[in-house]
N, C-alpha and C positions, 0 to 999 in steps of 0.2 A: 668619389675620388676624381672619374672625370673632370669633374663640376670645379672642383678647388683647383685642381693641379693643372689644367688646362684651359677653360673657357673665361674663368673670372680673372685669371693676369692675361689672359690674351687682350682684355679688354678694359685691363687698367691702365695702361699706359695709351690708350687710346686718341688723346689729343696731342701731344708732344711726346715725340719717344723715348725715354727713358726718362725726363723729367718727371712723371708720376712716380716712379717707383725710385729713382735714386737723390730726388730732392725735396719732399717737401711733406714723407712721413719717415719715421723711422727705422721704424721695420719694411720699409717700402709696397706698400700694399698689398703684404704678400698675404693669402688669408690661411698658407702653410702656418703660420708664425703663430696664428691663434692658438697651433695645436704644438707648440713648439715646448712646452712641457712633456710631451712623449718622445719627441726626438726630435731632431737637427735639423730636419727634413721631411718632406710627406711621407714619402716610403718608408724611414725608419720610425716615423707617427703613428704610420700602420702596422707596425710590428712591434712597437712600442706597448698597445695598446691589446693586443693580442697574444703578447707575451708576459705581460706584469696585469695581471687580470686584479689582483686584492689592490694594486694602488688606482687602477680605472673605479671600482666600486668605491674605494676612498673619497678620489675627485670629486663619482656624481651624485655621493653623499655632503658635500659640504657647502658653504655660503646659502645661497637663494636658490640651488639647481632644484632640490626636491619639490622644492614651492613649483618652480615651473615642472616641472613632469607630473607634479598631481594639475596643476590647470589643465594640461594639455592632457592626459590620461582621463580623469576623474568620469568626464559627463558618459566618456567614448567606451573607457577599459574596460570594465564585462566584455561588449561588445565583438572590441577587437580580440580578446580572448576566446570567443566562442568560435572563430574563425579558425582555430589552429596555430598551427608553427609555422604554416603558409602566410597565413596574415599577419601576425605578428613582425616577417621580414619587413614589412612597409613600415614600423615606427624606429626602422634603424638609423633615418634620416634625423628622427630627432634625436638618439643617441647620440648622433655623431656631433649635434649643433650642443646638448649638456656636458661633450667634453672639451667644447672647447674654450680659452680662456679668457676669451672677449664677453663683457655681460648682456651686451642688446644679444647677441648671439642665441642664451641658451633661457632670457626673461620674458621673451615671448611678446614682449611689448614693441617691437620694432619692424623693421619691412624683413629681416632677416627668420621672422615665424612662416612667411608665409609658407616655405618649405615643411617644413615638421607637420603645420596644421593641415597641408594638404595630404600627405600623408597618412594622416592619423584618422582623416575623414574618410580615407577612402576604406583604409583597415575596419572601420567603426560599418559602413555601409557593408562589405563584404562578411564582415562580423554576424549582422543582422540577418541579414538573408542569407544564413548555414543557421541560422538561427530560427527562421522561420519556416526555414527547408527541413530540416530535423522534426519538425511538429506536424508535417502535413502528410499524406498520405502514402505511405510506401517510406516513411524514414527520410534520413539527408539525402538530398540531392547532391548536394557538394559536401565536402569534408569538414566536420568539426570532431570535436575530441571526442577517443572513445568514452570516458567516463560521459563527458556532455550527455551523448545520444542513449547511453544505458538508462543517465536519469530521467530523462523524459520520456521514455518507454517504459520505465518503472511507476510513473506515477501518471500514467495512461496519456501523456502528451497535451499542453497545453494546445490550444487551437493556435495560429498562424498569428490572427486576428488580434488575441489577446496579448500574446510574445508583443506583437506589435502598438500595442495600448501601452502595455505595462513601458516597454524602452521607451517610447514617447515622454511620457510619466515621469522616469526616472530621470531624464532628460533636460526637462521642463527644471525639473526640483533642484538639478544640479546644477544648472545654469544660473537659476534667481541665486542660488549659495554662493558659487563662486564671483557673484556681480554683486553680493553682501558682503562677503570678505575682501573684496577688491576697495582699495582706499581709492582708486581712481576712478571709482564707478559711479554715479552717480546717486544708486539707492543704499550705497555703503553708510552705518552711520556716522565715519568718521567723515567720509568727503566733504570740501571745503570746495564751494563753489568760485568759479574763478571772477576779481571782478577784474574790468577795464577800464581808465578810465585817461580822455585824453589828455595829455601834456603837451607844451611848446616843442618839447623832443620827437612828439611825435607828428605834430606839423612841420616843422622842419624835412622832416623823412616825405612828408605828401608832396610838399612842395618841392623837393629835390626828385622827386619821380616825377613831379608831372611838368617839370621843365627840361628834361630829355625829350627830344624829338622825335614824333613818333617814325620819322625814317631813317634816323640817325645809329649808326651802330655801335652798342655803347656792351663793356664788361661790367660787371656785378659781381657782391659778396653771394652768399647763395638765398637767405631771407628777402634780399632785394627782388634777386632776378626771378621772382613767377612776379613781381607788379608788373614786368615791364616785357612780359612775353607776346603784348603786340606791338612791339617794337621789331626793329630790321634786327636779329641776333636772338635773346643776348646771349652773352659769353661768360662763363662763370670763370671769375677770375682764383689764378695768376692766368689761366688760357686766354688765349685770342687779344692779348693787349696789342700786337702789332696791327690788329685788322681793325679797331675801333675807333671813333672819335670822342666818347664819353665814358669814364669810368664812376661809378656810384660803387662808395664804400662805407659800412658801416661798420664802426669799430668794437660797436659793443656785444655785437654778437658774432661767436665761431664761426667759419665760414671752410668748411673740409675742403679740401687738404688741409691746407694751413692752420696751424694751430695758431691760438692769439698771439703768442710773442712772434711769428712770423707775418700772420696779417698786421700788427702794428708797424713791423721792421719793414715790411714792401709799401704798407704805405705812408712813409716817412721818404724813401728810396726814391719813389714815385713822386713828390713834392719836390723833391730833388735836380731832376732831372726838366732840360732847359724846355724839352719839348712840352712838357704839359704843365699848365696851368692851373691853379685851383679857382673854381667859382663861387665854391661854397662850403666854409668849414667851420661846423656849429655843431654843439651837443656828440661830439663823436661820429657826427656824419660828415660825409667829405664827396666833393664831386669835383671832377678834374674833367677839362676838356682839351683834348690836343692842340695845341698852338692859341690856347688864350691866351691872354693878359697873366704873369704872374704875382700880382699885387699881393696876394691872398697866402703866398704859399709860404712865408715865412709865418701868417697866422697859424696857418694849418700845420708845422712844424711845431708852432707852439702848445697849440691846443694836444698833439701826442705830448709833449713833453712835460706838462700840467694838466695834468687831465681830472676834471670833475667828474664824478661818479655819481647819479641822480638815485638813489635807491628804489624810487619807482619806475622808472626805465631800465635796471636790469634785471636779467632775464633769471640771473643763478641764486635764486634765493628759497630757505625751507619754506617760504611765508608768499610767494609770489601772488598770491591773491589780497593781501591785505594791505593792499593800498590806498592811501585816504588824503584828502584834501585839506591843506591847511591852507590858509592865508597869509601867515606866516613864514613856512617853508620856502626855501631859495627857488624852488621849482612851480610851487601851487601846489604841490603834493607830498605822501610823504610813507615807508612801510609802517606800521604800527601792530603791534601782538601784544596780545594779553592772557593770562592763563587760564581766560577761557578757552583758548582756542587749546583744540584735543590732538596737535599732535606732538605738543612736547615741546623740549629745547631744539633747538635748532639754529643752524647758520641765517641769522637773519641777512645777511651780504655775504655775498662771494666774489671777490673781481679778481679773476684769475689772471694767469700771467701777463703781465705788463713790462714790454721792456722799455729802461728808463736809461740814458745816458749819464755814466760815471760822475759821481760829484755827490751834494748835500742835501739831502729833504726833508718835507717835512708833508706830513700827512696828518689831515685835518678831518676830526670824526664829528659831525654835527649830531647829537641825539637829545634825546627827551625822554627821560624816565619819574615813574611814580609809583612809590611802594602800595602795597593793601595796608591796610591797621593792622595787623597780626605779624606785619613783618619788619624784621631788625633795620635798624638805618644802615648796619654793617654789612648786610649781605649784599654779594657779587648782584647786580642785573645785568650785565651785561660787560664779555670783555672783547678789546679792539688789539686788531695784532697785523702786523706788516710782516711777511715771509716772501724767503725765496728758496725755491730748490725745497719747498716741504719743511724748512726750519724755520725756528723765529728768528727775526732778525728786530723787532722791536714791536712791543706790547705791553697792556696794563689791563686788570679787572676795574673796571667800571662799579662802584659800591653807593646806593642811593645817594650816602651821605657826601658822596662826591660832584651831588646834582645841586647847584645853588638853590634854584627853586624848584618843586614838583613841577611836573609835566613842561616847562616850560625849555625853548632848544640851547644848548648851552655845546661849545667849541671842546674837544678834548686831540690836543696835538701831539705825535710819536715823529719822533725827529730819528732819518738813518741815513746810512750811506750805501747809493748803490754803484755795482761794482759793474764793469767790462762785462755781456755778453750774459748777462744776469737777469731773468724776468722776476717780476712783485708781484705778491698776492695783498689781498689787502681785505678782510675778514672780519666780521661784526659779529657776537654771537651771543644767542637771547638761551640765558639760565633755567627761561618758568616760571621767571617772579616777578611779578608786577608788571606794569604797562613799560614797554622799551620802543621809542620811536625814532626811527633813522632818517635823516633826511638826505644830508649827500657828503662824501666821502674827497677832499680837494687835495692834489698832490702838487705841491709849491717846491720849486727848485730857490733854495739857498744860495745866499751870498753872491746875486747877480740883481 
């Protein structure tokens, strides 16, 4: 309660005051709001939670949360059980992170575990040793359950020793399992190893980091700014833009605070604006230096307002490892899935919100599909759809028979209008059937 209600907003607003928290998320980073299905507030969160007991058991029965409490339980829980209702107080920390409704929070996969898992370690250690304290001479030394210590005096007490084998053991076994079941693990049999491979997109990014100066004090998206941490700075942008003379932005990936339709919208704003100059604006990466030359910045305007989407340069895809070289391809490269791959249909492209100034478009799906012999010329491979706001706003299923030639890249265009203060999604999505290869996604503004 400390923790939330007091230390982490003391220190979110930390670089500009109250711009953290009233301008640039929604709930302003409050991490009450996580818990904001139990009440209006912390305190009513906590009373909430305390007083409607069947819908808390509800909660941390539903989506993914069980999955994370047996991870984080599974290797530890005898353990922490043999410890008592003393030890047990220690996994109320991950209680508290399964109710709440943000999902890095309570999946265990983020810097936000680190809490629960320290915790649940130390309950696991205190666990064991009332555990091996109960087996050794003269009974527990520290408290574990009455029944616990009845059993082990009934069946004349295992040694210390062995207690100590056996949890090792059990340990061991439960660890290989949950790194078998984990898709992200590397001896899981589903894991798809990632490949890399490099593109003009991603020289461009070398070359825009290694043309900042190593004394020069320059702001960054946040994937930029660890290249450039022996630099004078940096500053993770929207912070510190009055104190720097170089900013580097990359627009294809999130950069927290800002969400994408606000990173696009500041830097458009930023092109705008007589004091800074653009140096370099290619592939979604953008470098502005204060009081350059502005030659560039009506390209850089343009590049936000047309923007090519490389399907192997981004980041949000089910397939993000299967990226391939073509020759062909507008890039050198290009995503490709086939049903061999074991995880299923999936979003092969995701280009999340994109704000587009009012007027006519037209969005252009470059792909390549090729059926198996068992399968219909009729059937969906693949559909393409432009949304905003989570609706369609203009879409088609993609049917082989739609492909002129097998495998070979052919143009499929959805023509919409985007509206006042409106972000675009723009979505590619692979059925399981047959080969479907993306190459790049081009958004062309109409009737200019």
């Amino acid at each position: 309660v400390v923790l939330l209600a007091w230390v982490v907003p003391a220190y979110a607003d930390f670089r500009l005051a109250g711009d953290y928290v009233t301008r640039f998320t929604e709930d302003g980073y409050k991490f009450s709001s996580r818990f904001g299905h139990l009440g209006s507030d912390l305190p009513r969160a906590v009373v909430g939670a305390v007083t409607n007991p069947l819908y808390v058991i509800d909660h941390l029965a539903s989506g993914d949360r069980p999955a994370g409490l047996l991870t984080l339980v599974a290797p530890l829980g005898f353990l922490v059980l043999a410890g008592g209702w003393r030890t047990l107080l220690l996994l109320v920390p991950a209680l508290e992170m399964l109710l709440a409704s943000f999902q890095y929070m309570y999946a265990l996969d983020y810097y936000y575990a680190a809490r629960p898992l320290a915790f649940a370690y130390a309950g696991a250690i205190v666990g064991l040793g009332a555990l091996r304290a109960a087996a050794g001479p003269g009974g527990p030394a520290v408290h574990v359950p009455a029944a616990l210590g009845r059993s082990l005096r009934a069946v004349g007490g295992p040694s210390a020793g062995r207690i100590g084998a056996a949890a090792a053991a059990y340990l061991v076994a439960a660890a290989l399992m949950l790194a078998w079941l984990d898709p992200d693990s590397p001896v899981s049999p589903v894991h798809e190893r990632p490949a890399y491979i490099t593109t003009p997109r991603t020289k461009v990014m070398d070359e825009v980091v290694e043309s900042v100066p190593s004394d020069a004090p320059a702001a960054t998206t946040a994937n930029i700014g660890i290249h450039l941490t022996d630099r004078l700075g940096p500053d993770h942008l929207p912070f510190g833009l009055k104190d720097v003379e170089y900013v580097v932005m990359d627009l294809y990936r999130s950069s927290f605070p800002m969400t994408r339709a606000g990173l696009v919208a500041f830097a458009g704003a930023l092109a705008g604006k007589p004091e800074w100059g653009v140096l370099r604006a290619d592939r979604g990466v953008l470098l502005f230096r204060r009081g350059a030359s502005r030659e560039l910045n009506a390209a850089a305007i343009e590049m936000i307002d047309t923007p090519v989407f490389e399907a192997e340069d981004w980041y949000s895809s089910h397939f993000p490892n299967l990226a391939i070289r073509s020759a062909d391809a507008s890039n050198g490269a290009a995503l490709r899935v086939t049903p061999s791959d074991r995880r299923g249909p999936g979003l092969l492209l995701l280009v999340e919100e994109w704000p587009l100034r009012p007027g006519e478009y037209e969005a252009s799906f470059r792909l390549a599909a090729e059926r198996e012999e068992h399968e219909h010329p009729l059937r969906t491979a693949a559909t393409i759809g432009v949304y905003s706001g989570g609706a369609l706003v203009s879409g088609a299923g993609l049917r082989f028979a739609d492909f002129a030639s097998p495998g070979a890249w052919q143009e499929f265009g959805l023509r919409f209008r985007a509206e006042r203060d409106r972000g675009y999604e723009f979505r590619v999505y692979y059925h399981d059937f047959g080969a479907v290869a993306l190459d790049a996604i081009r958004v062309s503004r109409l009737g200019e």
